[in-house]
N, C-alpha and C positions, 0 to 999 in steps of 0.2 A: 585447285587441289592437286598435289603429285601424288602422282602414282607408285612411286618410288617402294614407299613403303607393303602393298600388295604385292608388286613385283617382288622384292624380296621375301615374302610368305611363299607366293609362287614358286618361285625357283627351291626353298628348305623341300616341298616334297621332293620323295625319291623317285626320278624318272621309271623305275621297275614297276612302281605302283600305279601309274598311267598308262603304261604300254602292255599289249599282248604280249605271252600270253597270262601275265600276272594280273591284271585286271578285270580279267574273263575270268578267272576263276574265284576271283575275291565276289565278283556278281551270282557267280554259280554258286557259291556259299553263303550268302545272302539269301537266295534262292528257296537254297534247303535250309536253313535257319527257321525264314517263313512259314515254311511248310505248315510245319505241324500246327500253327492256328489259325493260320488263312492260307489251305493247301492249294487253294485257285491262283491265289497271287504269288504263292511260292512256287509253284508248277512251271507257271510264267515268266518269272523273272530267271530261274534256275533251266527254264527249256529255252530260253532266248540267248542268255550265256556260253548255251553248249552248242546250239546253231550256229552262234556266230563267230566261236572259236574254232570251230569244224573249216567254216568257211572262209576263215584268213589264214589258215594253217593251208591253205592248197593256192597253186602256183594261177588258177584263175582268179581267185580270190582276192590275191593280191594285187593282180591287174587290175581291177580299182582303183586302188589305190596309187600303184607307181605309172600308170600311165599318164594322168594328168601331172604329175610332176616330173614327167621325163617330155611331154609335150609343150613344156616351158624353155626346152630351150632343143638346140640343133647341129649337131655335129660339125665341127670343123671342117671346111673344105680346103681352102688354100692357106696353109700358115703362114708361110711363104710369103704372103701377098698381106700377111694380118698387121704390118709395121709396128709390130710389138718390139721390147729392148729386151723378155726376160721371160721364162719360165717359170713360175711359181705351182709346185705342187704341194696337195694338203696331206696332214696326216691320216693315218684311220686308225685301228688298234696296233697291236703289238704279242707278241708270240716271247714269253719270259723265259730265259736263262738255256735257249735253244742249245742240247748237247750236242748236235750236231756241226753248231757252228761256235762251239769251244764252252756255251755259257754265256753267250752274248745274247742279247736281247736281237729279234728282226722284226722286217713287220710282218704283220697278219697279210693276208691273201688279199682282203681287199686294196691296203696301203700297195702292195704289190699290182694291180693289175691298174694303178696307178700312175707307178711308177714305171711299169712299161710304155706307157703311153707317152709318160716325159721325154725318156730316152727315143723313143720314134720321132718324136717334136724335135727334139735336138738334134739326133741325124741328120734331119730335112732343113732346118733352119740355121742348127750354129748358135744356137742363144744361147747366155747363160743361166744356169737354171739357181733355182732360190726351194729350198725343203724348209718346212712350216711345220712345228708341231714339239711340244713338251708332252710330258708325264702326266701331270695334274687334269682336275677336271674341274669344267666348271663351275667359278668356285670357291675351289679346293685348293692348296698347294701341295705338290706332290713333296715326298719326305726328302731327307738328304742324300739317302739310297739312289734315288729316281733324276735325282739332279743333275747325275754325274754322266749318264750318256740316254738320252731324251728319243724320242720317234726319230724327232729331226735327226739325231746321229744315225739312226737304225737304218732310214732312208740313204744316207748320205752314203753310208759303208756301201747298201746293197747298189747304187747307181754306179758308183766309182770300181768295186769289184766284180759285179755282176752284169751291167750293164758296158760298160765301158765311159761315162757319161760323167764329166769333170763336175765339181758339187762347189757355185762360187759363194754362196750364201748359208748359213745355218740358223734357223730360226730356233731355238730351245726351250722358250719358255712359254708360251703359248697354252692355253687351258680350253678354249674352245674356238670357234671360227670367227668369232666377233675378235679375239685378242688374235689370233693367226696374221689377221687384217691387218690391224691396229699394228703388230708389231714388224711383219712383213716390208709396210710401206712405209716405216720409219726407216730400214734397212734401205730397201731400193732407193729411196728420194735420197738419201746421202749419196747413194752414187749415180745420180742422177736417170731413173726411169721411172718413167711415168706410165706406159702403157706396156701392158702384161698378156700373156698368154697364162689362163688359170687354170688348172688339171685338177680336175676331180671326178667323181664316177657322177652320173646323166641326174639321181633321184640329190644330188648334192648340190648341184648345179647353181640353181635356183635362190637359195636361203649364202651359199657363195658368195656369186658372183652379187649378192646386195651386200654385201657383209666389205669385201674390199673396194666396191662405188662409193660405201660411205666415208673408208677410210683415204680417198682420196684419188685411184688410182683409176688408172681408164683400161676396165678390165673386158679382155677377149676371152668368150667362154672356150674352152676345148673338151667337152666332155666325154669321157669314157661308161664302158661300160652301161650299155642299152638294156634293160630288163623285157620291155612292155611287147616286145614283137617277136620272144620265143617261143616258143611250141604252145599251143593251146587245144591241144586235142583232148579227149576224155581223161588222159593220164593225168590233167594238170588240176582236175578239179578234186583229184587223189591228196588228203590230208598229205603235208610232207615235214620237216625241219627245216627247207629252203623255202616253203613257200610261208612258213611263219616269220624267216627274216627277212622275204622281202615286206610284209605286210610292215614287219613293228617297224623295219628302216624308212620305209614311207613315210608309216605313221607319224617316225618320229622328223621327220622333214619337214611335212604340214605342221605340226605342234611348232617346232620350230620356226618356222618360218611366222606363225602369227604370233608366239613370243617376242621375236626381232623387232617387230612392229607396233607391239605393244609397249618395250622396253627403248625404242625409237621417240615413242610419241612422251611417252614418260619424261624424256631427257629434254623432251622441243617443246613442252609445256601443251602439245594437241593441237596449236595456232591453225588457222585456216589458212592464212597469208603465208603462214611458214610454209606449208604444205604444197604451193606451188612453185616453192624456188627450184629450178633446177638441178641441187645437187639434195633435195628434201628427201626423207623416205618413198613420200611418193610417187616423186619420181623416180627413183633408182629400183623400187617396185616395178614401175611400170616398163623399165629397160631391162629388167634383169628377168623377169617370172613372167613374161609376155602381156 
């Protein structure tokens, strides 16, 4: 029986409706709905909602969550020494029609602290580097507006003028990291590279570097941006707006990452036999998310 068709009901919900902190409050209304005829179980469901949105909304909170996906994988030590041919950095959001920089689209802070890490890779190594990433989501295809200069251009501009850091590759059409992959290592293999140095932030890592094992490529993690080992004093168990996106960014990593696998197994028919070939899901699991 394929799965095909579930996975696609799956994927029509709107991720906002599964992630905090829209989720929590759709339970916390639920809650109070209850109430008025069964005030025990509405009391319950409505005081569980508000606990637990208390509790991912703070910078401990979330440490739950982003540790274990930041403990999947290990910061680069010797790039130098990693015999990789190329740089490949992912996208993240996007910052629309910035007046600062004329009306041009740049990226967001995360894509950014990304993209510093590239440029550091390439000081040290020399490589050339590959930017990944379109407009559209998951999906979706982004409009005709959106087509004309993509994340990947956004990246590219800010490496090249900001960074100092030549841009050989531009990936533009890309909707989410399974196509980033897909369409990356079509790029690289034409001109012959096989083995990459991957950049992305530490909670991204994971649900990544499986995402371009599958597509072919013999991927070296280089992850940025560590969340799990900063400050944890009493401050951090303080409700905040960073500790709510470290939570839903976790969240949505894990969610992630067992869609990939779901939508993996969909595609390979489930086979047991398939499952231990070397370039299988399960295996590229088992090298990629420890």
């Amino acid at each position: 029986m394929s799965l095909q068709p579930v996975l696609d009901l799956i994927n029509a919900i709107p991720r906002d409706l599964i992630l905090p902190p829209a989720n929590l409050f759709l339970l916390i209304l639920i809650g109070l709905l209850l109430w008025r005829r069964w005030p025990r179980a509405g009391r319950a469901v409505a005081g569980a909602g508000l606990a637990v949105l208390i509790l991912v909304s703070s910078n401990a909170g979330a440490h739950f969550f982003v540790a274990p996906l930041e403990a999947m994988t290990v910061p680069l030590r010797a790039p130098e020494a990693s015999g990789a041919q190329a740089i490949v950095v992912l996208a993240s959001g996007r910052l629309q029609d910035a007046p600062e920089y004329g009306g041009r689209d740049i990226p967001d802070y995360i894509a950014l602290g990304r993209l510093r890490y590239a440029a550091h890779l390439h000081h040290r190594t020399g490589l050339p580097v590959l930017v990944t990433g379109g407009n559209g989501s998951s999906g979706r295809h982004p409009g005709l507006a959106d087509r004309a200069y993509a994340k990947a251009d956004a990246m590219a501009t800010a490496l090249r003028e900001d960074f100092g850091v030549p841009v050989k590759w531009v990936e533009p059409r890309s909707r989410d990291t399974g196509e980033n992959a897909a369409f990356s290592a079509a790029l690289l293999r034409a001109d012959g590279v096989q083995r990459i140095l991957l950049v992305t932030d530490a909670m991204h890592m994971p649900r990544s570097c499986a995402a371009f094992a599958r597509a072919g490529l013999d991927v070296v993690p280089a992850p940025t941006m560590f969340f799990s080992e900063q400050s944890r004093g009493l401050g951090a168990w303080v409700p905040s707006p960073e500790g709510m996106r470290r939570s839903r960014y976790a969240l949505y990593e894990l969610i992630g990452m067992g869609w990939y696998r779901l939508r993996s197994a969909g595609k390979t028919g489930g086979g047991s036999s398939a499952s231990a070939a070397p370039g299988s899901p399960a295996a590229v699991d088992a090298k990629c998310q420890g």
